[in-house]
N, C-alpha and C positions, 0 to 999 in steps of 0.2 A: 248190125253187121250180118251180111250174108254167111249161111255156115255152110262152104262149102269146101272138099276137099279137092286141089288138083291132082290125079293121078294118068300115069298113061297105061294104056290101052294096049295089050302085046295082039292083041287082034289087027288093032290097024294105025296099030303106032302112033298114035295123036293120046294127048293131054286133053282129058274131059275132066269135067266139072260134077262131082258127087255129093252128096248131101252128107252132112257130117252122120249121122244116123244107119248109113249102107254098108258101115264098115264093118260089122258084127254078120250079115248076111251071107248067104252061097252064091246067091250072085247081085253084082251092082249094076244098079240102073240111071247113069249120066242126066242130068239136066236132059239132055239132047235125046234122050231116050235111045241111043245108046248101051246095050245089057253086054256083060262081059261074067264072066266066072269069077269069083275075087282070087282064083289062082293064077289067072291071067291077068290081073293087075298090078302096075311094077306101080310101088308107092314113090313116085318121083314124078317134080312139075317138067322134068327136062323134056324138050321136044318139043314140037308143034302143035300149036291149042288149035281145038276144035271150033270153028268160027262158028256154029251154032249155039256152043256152051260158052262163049264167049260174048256171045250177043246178050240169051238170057242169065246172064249175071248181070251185065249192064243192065240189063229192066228190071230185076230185083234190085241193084241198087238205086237207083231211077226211082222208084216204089217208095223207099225208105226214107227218101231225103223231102224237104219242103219244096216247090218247084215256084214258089210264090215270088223268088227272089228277080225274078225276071220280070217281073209285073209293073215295076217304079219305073 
């Protein structure tokens, strides 16, 4: 399973994708690269996701799964 966190972003008010690990830090760095202050992070998925962080979660899970299944 992908370990990530949704939060939104009081910078530009989108819902990015964090790594479970960014959440003890000064500041968090989004999938999307993306950096915010973690005082600027409202810990809620409410709002509009960021289609970059959006994408690579899809390729990390993409990653994780067998893709062999399409092959028969």
């Amino acid at each position: 399973m992908v370990d990530v966190q949704w939060w939104r972003s009081d910078y530009d008010d989108q819902v990015h994708a964090f790594r479970g690990e960014q959440a003890s830090k000064e500041y968090g760095e989004a999938l999307c690269e993306h950096s915010v202050p973690t005082s600027k992070i409202t810990c809620s998925d409410e709002g509009r996701r960021c289609m970059a962080c959006l994408l690579m979660v899809g390729d990390l899970l993409a990653e994780q799964h067998d893709a062999t299944w399409r092959a028969s």
